[in-house]
C-alpha positions as CSV (number, residue, x, y, z in Angstrom):
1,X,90.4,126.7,97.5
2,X,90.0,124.3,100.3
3,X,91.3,120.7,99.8
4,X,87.7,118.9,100.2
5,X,86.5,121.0,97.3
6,X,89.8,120.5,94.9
7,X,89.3,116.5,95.8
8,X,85.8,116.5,95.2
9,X,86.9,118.1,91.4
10,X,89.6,115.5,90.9
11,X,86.8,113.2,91.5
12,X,83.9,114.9,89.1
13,X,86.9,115.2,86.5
14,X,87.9,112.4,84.0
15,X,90.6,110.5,84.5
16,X,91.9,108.6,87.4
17,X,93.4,110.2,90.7
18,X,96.9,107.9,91.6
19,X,97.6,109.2,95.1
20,X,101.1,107.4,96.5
21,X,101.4,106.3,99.8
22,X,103.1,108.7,102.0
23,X,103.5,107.7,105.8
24,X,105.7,111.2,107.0
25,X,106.1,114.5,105.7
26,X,109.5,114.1,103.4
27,X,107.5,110.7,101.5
28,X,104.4,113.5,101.0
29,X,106.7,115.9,99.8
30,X,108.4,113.7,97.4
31,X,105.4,113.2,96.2
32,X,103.6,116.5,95.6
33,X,107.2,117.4,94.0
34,X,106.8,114.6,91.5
35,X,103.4,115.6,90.0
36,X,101.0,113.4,91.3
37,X,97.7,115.4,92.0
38,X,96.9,113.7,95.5
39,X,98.9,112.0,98.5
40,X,97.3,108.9,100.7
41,X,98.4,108.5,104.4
42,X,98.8,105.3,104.5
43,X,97.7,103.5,108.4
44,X,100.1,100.6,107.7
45,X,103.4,103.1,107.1
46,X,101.6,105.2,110.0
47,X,102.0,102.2,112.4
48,X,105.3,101.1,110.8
49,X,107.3,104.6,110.4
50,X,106.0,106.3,113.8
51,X,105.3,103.9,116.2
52,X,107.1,100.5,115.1
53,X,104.3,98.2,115.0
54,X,103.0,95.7,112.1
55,X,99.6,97.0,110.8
56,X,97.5,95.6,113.9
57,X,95.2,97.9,115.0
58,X,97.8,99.1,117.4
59,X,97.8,103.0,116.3
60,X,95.3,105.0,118.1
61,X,93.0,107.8,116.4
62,X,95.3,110.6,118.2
63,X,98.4,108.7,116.8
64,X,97.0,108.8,112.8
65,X,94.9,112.3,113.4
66,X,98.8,113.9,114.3
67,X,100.2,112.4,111.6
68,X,97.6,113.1,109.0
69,X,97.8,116.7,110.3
70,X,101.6,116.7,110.3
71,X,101.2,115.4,106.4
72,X,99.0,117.9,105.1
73,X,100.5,121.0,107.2
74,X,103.7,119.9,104.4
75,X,101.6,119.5,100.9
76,X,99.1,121.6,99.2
77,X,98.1,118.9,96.9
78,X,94.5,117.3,98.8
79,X,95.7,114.3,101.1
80,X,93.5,111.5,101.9
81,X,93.7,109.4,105.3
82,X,92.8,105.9,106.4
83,X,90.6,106.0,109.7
84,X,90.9,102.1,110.0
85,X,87.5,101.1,111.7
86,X,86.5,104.9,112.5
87,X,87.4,103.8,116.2
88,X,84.9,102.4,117.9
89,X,80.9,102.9,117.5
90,X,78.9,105.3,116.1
91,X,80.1,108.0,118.5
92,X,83.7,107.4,117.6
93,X,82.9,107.8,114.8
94,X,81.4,110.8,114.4
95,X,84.3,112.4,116.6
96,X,86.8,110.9,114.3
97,X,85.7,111.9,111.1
98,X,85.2,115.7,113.1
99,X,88.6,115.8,114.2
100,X,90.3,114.2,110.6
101,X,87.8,117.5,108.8
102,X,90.1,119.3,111.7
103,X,93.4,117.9,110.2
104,X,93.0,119.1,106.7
105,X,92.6,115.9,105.3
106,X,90.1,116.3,102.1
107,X,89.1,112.6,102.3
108,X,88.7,109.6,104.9
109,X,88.1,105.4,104.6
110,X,86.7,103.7,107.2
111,X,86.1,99.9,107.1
112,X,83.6,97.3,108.7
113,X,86.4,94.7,110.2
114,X,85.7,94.2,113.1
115,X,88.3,95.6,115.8
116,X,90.9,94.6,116.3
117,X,91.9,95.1,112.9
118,X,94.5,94.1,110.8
119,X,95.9,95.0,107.5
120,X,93.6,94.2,104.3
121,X,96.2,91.7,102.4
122,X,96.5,89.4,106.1
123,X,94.3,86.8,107.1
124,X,92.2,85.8,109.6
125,X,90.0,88.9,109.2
126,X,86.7,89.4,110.6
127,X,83.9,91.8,109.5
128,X,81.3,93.7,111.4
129,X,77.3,93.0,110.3
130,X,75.9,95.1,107.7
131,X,73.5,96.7,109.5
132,X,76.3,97.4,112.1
133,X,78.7,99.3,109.3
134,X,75.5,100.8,107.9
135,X,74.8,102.9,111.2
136,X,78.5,103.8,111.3
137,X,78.5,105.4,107.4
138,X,75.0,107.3,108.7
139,X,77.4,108.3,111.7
140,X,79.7,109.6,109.4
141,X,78.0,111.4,106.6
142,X,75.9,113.5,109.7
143,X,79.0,114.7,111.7
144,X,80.9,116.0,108.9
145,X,80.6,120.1,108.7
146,X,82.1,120.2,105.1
147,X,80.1,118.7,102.5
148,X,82.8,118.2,100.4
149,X,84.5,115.8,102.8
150,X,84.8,112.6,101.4
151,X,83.8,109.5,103.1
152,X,84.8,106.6,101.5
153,X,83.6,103.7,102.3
154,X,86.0,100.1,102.6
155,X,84.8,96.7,102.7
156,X,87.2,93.4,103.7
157,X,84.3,91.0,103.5
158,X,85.7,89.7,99.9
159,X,87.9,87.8,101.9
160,X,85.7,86.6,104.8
161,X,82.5,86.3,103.6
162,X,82.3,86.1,100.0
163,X,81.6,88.0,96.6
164,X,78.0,87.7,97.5
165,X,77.9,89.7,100.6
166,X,80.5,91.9,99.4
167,X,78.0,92.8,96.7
168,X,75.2,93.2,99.7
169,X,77.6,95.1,101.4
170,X,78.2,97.8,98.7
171,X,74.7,98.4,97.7
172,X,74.0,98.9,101.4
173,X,77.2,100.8,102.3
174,X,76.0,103.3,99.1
175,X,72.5,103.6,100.3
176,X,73.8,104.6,103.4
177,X,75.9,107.3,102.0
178,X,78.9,106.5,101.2
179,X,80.7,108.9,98.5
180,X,82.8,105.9,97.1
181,X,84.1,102.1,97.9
182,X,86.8,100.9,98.5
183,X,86.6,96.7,98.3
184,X,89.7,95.5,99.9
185,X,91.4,93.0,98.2
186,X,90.1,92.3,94.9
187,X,92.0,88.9,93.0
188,X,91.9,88.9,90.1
189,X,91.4,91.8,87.0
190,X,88.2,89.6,85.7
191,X,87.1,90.4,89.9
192,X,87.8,93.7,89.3
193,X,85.8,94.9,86.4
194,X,83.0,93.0,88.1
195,X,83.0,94.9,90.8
196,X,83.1,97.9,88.5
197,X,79.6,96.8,86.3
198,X,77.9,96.3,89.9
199,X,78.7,99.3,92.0
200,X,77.5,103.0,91.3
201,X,79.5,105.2,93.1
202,X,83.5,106.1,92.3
203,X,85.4,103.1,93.0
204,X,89.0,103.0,95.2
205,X,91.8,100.2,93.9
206,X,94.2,99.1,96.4
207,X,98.1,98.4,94.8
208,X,99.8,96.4,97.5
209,X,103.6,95.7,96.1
210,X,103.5,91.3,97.2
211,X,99.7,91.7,98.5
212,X,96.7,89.6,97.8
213,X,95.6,91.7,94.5
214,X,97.0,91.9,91.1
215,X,99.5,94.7,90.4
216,X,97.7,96.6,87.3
217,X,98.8,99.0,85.8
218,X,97.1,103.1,86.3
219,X,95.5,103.3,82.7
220,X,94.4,99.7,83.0
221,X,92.9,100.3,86.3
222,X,91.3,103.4,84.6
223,X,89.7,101.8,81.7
224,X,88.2,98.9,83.7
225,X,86.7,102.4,85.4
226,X,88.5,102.9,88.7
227,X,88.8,106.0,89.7
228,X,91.1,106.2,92.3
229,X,94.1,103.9,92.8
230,X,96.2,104.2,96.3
231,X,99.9,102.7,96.5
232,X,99.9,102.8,100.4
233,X,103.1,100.2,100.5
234,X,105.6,101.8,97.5
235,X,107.4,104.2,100.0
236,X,108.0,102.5,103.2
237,X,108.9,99.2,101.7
238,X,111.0,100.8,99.3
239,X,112.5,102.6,102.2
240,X,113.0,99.4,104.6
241,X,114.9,97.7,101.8
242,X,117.2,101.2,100.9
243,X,117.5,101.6,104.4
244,X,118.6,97.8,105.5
245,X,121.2,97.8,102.4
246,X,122.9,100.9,103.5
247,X,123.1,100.2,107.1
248,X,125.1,96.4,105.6
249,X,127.0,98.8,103.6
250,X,128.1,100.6,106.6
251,X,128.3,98.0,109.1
252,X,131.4,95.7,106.2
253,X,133.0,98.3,104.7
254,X,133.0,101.4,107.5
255,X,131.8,103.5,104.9
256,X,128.9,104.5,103.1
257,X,131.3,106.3,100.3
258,X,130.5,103.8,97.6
259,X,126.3,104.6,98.0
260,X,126.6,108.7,97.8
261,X,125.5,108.6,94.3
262,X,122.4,107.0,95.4
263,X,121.4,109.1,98.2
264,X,119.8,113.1,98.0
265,X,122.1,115.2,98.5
266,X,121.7,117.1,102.2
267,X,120.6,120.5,100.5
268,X,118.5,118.9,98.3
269,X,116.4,117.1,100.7
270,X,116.3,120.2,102.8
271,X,114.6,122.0,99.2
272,X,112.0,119.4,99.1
273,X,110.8,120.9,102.1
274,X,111.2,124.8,101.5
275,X,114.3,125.8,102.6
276,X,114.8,128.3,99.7
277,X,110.9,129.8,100.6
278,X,111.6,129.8,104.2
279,X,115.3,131.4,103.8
280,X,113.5,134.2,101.7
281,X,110.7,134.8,104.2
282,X,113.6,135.4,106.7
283,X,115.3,137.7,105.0
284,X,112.2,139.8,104.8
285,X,112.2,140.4,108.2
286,X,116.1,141.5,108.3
287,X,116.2,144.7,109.7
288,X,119.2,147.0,108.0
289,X,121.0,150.0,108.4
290,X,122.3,150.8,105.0
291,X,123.0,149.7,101.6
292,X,125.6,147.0,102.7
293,X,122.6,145.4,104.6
294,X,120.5,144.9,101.7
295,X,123.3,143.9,99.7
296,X,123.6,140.9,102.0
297,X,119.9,140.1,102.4
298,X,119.7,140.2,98.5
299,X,123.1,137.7,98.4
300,X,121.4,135.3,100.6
301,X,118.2,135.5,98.8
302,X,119.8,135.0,95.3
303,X,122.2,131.9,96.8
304,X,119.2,130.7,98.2
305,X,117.5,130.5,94.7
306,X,120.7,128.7,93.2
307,X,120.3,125.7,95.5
308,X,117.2,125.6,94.5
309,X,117.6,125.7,90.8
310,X,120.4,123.1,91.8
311,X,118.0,120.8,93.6
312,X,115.5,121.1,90.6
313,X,118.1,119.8,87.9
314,X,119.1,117.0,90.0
315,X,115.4,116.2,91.1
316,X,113.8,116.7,87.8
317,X,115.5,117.0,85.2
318,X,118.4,115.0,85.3
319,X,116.6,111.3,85.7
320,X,115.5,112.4,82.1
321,X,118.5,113.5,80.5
322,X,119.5,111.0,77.5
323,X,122.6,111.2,75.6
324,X,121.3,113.3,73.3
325,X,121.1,116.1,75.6
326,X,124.8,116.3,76.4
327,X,126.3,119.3,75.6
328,X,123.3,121.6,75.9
329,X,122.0,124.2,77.8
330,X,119.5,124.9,80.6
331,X,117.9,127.8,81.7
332,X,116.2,127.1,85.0
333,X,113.9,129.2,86.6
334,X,113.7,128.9,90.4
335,X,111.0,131.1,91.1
336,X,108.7,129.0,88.7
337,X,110.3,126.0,89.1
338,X,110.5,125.7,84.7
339,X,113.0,125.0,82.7
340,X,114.3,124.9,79.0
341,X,116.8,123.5,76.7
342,X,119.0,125.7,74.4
343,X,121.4,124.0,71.8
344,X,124.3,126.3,72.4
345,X,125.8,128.2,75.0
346,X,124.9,131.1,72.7
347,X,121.5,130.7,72.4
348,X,121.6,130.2,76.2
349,X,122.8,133.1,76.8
350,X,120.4,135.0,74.1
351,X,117.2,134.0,75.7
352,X,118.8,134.4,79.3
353,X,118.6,138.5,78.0
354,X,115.5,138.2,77.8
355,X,114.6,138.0,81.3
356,X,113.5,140.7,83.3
357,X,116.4,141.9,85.7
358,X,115.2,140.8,88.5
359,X,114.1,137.2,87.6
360,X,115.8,134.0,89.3
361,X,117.1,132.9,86.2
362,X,120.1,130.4,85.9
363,X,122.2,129.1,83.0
364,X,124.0,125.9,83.2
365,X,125.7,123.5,80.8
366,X,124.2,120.1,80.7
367,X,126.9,117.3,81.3
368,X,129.2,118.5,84.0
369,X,129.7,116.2,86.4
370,X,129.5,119.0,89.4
371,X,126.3,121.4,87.7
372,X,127.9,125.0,87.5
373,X,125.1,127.4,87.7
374,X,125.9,131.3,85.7
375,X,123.8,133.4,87.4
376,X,121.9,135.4,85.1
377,X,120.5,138.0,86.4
378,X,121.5,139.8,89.8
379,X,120.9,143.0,91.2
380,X,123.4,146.1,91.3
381,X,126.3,145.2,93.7
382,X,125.7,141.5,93.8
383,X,128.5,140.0,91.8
C-alpha cells in the first residue's frame, strides 16, 4: 500500500498519530524500530545535521527533497516533511509539492512566513497576506498527482499578527484546501483547545523541547482533539548534548571507556538498518559447488540471525527488564522480531521443540551480563 494512502488511514482512524522528529536515516530508523506509526523530517534538524546552519531559511528545496528521499528510502512506516514556505510563489510551489510526491513522502507543511524564514519558536517573524498563502494552498492542492497526498497547511501569524487573524487565516487556509493546520506556536493549553472548538479540519501540535508552547502530554493533546503531534527537536538536541558530553569525555580522560554502556553497540546500530536482511539477500546470490558451499551460506545466514536476535534483546527488551525477570528465559524469534518469557530453562527449552526446524529461534537466559544465545534450531551440518 502506498504511504499517502496508509497516512490518510492513520488520519480517518481514532486516535492520535505521534510522529518523532527524525533529521537522517539512523534517527528514522530508531524510530520506525520503536513503534511509533509515523516519522516527521524535521527542516530545523535538516539544516542543523546536513548542512550546519541554524533554522534560517538557508536549506534549499534540493537540500530537504534529498533528504526527505534519503529518509523514507530507510522506513516503511509513512514519513511526513516540512516544505518551509513551499519555495517561492505559486510555481515553486507546485514544483515542490511535485517533486516531495517524487520523494515518497506521504505528507507536506508549507507555511505563509514570509521568506526568509526562520524557525516557528524565534522571533521577529513575518507573515505573507492571506490572500497571498491562499493562492499558494490552490497551488498546492492542483499539482499534486496523488490524492492522498497530504497538504497540511502551517500558519506563524499567532505570533505576528494575533489570535484574530490567525482565526481568519485558518478558515481561509481550509477553504482553500488545505487537508489539516498546523498553528505554529500555540501558548498556552486554554490557546490550544480554542483553536480546537474553531477549526474543522485535523489539527497538527508542535512539541518544541524549551520552545514557545507548552510541553503536553500525547493523550492530553489527544483529548483536547489534536490529531497529530510532531516532536521535530527530541533527536537532534538530544544528540548535540550526547554528542558534546562524549567528545569532553574524550578530550580529559583520553578515553571514552567509562561511556560504552551508554552507546549501541557497533553491530547493533548496523541491525537498525538491515544488516541481517541485507546479509541474507547476499547469500542468495552465492553461487556453490557442493554441499560445503551451502553449508557456509546457511552458517552465515543463521549467524546473521543471531546478531539480530542479539540486537532485539538489547534494543527491546532489555530497557524493560525488572528484577523480577532475572533468572528467566527468552525465546526470541528473529525472523518475527517476537519474543517470550519462559520461567525455567526447562520450559524454555519445551516450547523451543516446538518450532519448526527451520525457524530462527533462539533461547537465552535473562541476566547474563554478556547475553549467550542457544541456537535452537539449525540445519543438518550446521553445529
Amino acid at each position: 500500500m502506498r504511504a499517502t494512502k496508509r497516512f490518510r488511514q492513520l488520519l480517518n482512524q481514532p486516535g492520535i498519530i505521534t510522529a518523532p522528529g527524525a533529521y537522517d536515516c539512523l534517527t528514522a530508523a530508531i524510530i520506525e524500530r520503536t513503534g511509533f506509526p509515523a516519522v516527521y523530517m524535521t527542516g530545523a534538524g535538516t539544516s542543523v545535521a546536513r548542512i550546519g546552519y541554524p533554522d534560517l531559511a538557508l536549506t534549499t528545496a534540493t537540500e530537504m527533497l534529498a533528504n526527505a528521499a534519503a529518509i523514507t528510502g530507510a522506513v516503511d512506516v509513512p514519513v511526513i516533511a516540512d516544505a518551509d514556505t513551499g519555495y517561492g510563489g505559486t510555481m515553486n510551489v507546485r514544483r515542490t509539492i511535485r517533486e516531495y510526491e517524487r520523494t515518497g513522502v506521504a505528507a507536506v507543511h508549507i507555511e505563509d512566513q514570509q521568506f526568509p524564514k526562520r524557525c516557528g519558536h524565534l522571533e521577529d517573524k513575518r507573515v505573507v497576506p492571506i490572500d497571498e498563502m491562499v493562492q499558494k494552498i490552490r497551488a498546492a492542492v492542483d499539482a499534486r498527482t496523488d490524492d492522498d497526498f497530504t497538504i497540511i497547511v502551517r500558519t506563524d501569524a499567532l505570533a505576528v499578527t494575533g489570535w484574530d487573524d490567525t482565526m481568519r487565516r485558518c478558515d481561509a487556509f481550509t477553504e482553500a484546501g488545505a487537508d489539516a493546520l498546523f498553528v505554529e506556536a500555540i501558548r498556552s493549553a486554554e490557546e490550544a483547545a480554542e483553536v480546537v472548538a474553531r477549526t474543522s479540519v485535523p489539527l497538527l501540535y508542535n512539541f518544541v523541547e524549551t520552545g514557545k508552547s507548552p510541553l503536553l502530554n500525547v493523550s492530553e493533546l489527544e483529548r483536547l482533539g489534536f490529531k497529530m503531534v510532531i516532536f521535530p527537536g527530541s533527536a537532534f538536541m538530544s544528540v548535540a548534548y550526547t554528542v558534546a558530553k562524549v567528545m569532553e569525555e574524550l578530550k580529559a580522560k583520553g578515553t571514552t571507556e567509562r561511556l560504552v554502556n551508554q552507546m549501541t553497540p557497533l553491530n547493533d546500530a548496523f541491525e537498525l538498518m538491515g544488516l541481517t536482511e541485507m546479509l541474507e539477500r547476499d547469500a542468495g546470490y552465492a553461487v556453490g559447488d557442493g554441499p560445503s558451499d551451502y553449508v557456509q551460506a546457511e552458517d552465515r545466514r543463521f549467524r546473521a540471525l543471531e546478531r539480530k536476535a542479539l540486537a532485539i534483546y538489547r534494543n527491546r527488551i532489555e530497557p524493560n527488564l525488572t528484577d523480577a525477570d532475572q533468572g528467566k528465559w527468552l525465546i526470541i524469534n528473529a525472523e518475527s522480531e517476537s519474543y517470550e518469557v519462559l520461567p525455567t530453562e526447562f520450559e524454555g527449552l519445551q516450547r523451543l521443540g516446538e518450532y519448526n526446524r527451520e525457524a530462527p529461534v533462539y533461547l537465552m537466559p535473562i541476566g547474563e551480563q554478556e547475553p549467550i544465545l542457544i541456537r535452537g534450531i539449525s540445519p543438518e551440518g550446521i553445529p
